[in-house]
FITISE-768185 format. One record per residue (C-alpha): residue in three letters; x, y negated, z negated. Coordinates in steps of 0.001 Angstrom, whole numbers, plus 500000, padded with zeros to 6 digits. Layout:
BEGIN
ALAXYZ ...
***
This chain:
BEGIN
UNK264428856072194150 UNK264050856906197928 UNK267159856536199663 UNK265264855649203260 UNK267893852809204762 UNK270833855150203430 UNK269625857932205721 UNK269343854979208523 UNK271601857011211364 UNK269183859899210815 UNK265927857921211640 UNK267163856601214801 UNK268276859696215734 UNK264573861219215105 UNK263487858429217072 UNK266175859192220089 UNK264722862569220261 UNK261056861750220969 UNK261694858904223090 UNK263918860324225503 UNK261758863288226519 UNK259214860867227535 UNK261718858443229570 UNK262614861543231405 UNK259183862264232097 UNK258686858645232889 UNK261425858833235261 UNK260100862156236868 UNK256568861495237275 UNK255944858128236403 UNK252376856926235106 UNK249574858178236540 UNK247856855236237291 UNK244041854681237380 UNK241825853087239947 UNK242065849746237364 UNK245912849492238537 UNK246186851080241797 UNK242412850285243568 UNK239900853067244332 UNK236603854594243383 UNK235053855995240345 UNK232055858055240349 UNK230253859636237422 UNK227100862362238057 UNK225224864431236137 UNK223770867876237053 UNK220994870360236050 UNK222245872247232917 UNK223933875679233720 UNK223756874455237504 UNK227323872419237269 UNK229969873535239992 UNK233656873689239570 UNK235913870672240167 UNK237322872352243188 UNK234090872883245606 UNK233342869596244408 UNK236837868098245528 UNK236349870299248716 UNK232813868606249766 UNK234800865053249436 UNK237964866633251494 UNK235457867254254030 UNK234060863688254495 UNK237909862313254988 UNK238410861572251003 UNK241321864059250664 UNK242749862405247690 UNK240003863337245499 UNK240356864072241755 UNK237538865676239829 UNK237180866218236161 UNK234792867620234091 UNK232752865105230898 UNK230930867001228401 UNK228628869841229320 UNK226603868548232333 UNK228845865427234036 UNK231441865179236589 UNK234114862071237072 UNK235436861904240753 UNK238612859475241496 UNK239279858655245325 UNK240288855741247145 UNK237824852815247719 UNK234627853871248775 UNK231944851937250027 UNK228480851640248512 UNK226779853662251858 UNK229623855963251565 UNK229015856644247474 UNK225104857412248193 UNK226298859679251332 UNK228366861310249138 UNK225287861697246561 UNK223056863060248822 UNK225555865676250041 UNK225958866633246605 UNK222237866925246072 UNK221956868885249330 UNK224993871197248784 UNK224736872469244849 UNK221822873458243183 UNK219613871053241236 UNK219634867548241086 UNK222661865453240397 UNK221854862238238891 UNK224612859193239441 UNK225370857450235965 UNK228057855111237077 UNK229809853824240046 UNK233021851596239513 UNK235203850389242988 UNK237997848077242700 UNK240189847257245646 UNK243983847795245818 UNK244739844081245538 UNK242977843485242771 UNK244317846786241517 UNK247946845303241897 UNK247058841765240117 UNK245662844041237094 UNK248945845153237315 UNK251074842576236928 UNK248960840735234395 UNK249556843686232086 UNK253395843401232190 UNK252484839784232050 UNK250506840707228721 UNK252907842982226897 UNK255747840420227295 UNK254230837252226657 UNK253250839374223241 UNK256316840416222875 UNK257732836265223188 UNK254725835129221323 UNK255185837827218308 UNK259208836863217985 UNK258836833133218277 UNK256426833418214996 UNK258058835911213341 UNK260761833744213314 UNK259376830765212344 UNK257165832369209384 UNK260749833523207928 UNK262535829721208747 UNK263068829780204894 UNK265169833188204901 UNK268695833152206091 UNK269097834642209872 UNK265531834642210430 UNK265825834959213945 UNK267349838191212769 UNK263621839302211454 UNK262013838202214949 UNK264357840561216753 UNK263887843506214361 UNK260086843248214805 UNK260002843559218627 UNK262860846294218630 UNK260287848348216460 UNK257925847471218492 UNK259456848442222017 UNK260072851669220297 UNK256278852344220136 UNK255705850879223591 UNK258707853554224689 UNK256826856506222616 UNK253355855132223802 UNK254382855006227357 UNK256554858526227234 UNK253472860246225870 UNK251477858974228024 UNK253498860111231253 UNK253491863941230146 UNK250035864207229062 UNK248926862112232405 UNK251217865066234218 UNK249989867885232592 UNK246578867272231143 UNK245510864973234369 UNK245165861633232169 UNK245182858455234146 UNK246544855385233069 UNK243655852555233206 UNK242473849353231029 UNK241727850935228606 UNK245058852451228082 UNK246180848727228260 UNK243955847929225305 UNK245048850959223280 UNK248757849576223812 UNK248140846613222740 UNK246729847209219925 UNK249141849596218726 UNK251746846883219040 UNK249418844984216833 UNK249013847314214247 UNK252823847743214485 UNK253788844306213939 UNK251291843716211050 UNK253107846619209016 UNK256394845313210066 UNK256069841916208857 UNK254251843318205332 UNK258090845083204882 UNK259755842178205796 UNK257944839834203875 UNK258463841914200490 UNK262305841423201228 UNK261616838170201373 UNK260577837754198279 UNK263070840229196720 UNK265744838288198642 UNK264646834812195890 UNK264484837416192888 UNK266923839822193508 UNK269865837514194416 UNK272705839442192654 UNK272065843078194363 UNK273780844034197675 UNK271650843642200759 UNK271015847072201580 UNK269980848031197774 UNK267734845388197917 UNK266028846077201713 UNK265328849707200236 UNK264071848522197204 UNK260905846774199107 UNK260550849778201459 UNK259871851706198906 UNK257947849033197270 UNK255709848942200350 UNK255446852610201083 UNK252649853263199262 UNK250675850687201103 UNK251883851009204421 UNK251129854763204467 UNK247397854581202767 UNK247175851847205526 UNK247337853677207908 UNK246257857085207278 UNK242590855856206586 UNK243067854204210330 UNK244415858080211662 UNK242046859868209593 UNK239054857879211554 UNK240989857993215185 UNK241479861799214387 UNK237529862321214006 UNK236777860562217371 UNK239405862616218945 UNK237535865902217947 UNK234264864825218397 UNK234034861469219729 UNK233717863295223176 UNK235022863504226930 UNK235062859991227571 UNK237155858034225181 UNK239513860993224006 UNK242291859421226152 UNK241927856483224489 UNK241188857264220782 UNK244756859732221543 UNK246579856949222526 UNK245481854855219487 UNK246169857718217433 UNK249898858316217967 UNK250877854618218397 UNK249694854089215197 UNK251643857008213817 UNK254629855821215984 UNK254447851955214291 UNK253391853459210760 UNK257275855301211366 UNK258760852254212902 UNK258054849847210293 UNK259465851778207223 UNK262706853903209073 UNK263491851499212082 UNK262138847445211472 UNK264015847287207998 UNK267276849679208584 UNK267969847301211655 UNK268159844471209767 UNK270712846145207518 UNK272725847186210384 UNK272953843782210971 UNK273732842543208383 UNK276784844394208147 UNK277974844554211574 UNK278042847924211717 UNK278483848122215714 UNK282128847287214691 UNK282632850690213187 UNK281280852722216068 UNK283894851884218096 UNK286306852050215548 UNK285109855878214612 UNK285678856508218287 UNK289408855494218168 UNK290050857146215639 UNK288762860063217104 UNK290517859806220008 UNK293934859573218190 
***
């Protein structure tokens, strides 16, 4: 049999190592936020095939009509996305009919999207508002659907630590591909997180519920025999699970185009991040626990020392 919560130590460890790179990164350069958090303009065109200019004349024609915070990137083969700060609906078809005038062919506008900075910072807020109250909301019933189980707050706790640990990978990853690959962190970013922390929870509780029910049937065995026992149990199913979901997201990412590759990324390793949390972090905390193991830390240490 697998021996996944003896190996417990190792797990965290493995999760230590790719959270902290993103904290640092967090701590460095922050999230890039979007116009959805911070307030600003979005502007999507399309030109003439083959007659597409480069992001920087294009950010140099908005530099010289006072938007000097201007962020192009290229979507697909013919469009354009330009971030700047609010603009005004006069100043977006100025702005289109300099473009028309300065590069060859005609460039079509497909979307315009303004919001202004203090609805950018209410957005804000009600998305810490929305991770924690899911967070709350997710313990409270966790706890309740395991009343019948000895320490079930226990089980609440272990759910949301395994599930800040793919909020902490989610938001790391995000920070260093927002600094180096010029993501920006919008609603739909929001959404993806959310979701992940669904699908994280939902594999959590399908581990804890199968010890559970080895808890009534397998009275006699120690605790930790018997928490492995229904990891493995469940391993086949949480892994087919899941792959058939990162299988699908892995498809959109290669050729689901410009648009929603951000997104369908973001799905795509939180989803790998909860499939991991579930089976070598959810369960092994529980055991840890259970046996007070914090005690012996401490106790290593003075040793040590001596």
């Amino acid at each position: 049999m697998l021996e996944i919560v003896k190996r417990r130590y190792l797990y965290f460890a493995i999760s230590l190592v790719v959270i902290v790179p993103g904290l640092i990164a967090l701590i460095i350069w922050g999230l890039p936020m979007g116009i959805d958090f911070t307030g600003g303009s979005l502007m999507e065109v399309t030109f003439e095939d083959h007659a597409r200019p480069s992001t920087e004349e294009v950010v140099n024609l908005y530099n010289d009509f006072g938007f000097t915070d201007a962020k192009a990137q290229n979507a697909g083969e013919t469009n354009m996305i330009v971030r700047t700060r609010h603009m005004e609906e006069d100043e977006q078809a100025q702005m289109l009919a300099e473009m028309n005038s300065h590069f060859e062919g005609d460039v079509t506008l497909q979307r315009f999207e303004s919001v202004g900075p203090s609805v950018g910072k209410e957005t804000a807020k009600q998305a810490a508002g929305a991770v924690g109250l899911a967070a709350v909301a997710i313990m409270l019933y966790i706890t309740y659907a395991f009343r019948q189980v000895s320490h079930a707050f226990r089980y609440g706790v272990a759910a949301i630590l395994a599930m800040l640990h793919d909020v902490l990978v989610v938001v790391g990853i995000e920070a260093i591909l927002g600094h180096f690959l010029g993501w920006e962190t919008d609603s739909l970013f929001l959404t993806a997180l959310l979701t992940v922390i669904g699908f994280s929870v939902h594999d959590t509780v399908v581990v804890f519920d199968r010890i559970r029910e080895n808890a009534r049937i397998h009275r006699r065995l120690p605790y930790e025999t018997m928490v492995n026992h229904s990891i493995v149990q469940t391993l086949d199913r949480s892994i087919n699970t899941q792959l058939t979901v990162m299988f699908t997201l892995f498809a959109l990412v290669l050729f689901g185009g410009t648009t929603i590759r951000h997104f369908v990324t973001i799905l795509l390793i939180g989803v790998f991040s909860g499939t991991y949390s579930s089976i070598f972090n959810a369960a092994p905390v529980l055991v840890v626990w259970e046996n007070k193991e914090w005690r012996n830390w401490f106790g290593r240490k003075a040793k040590s020392a001596a």
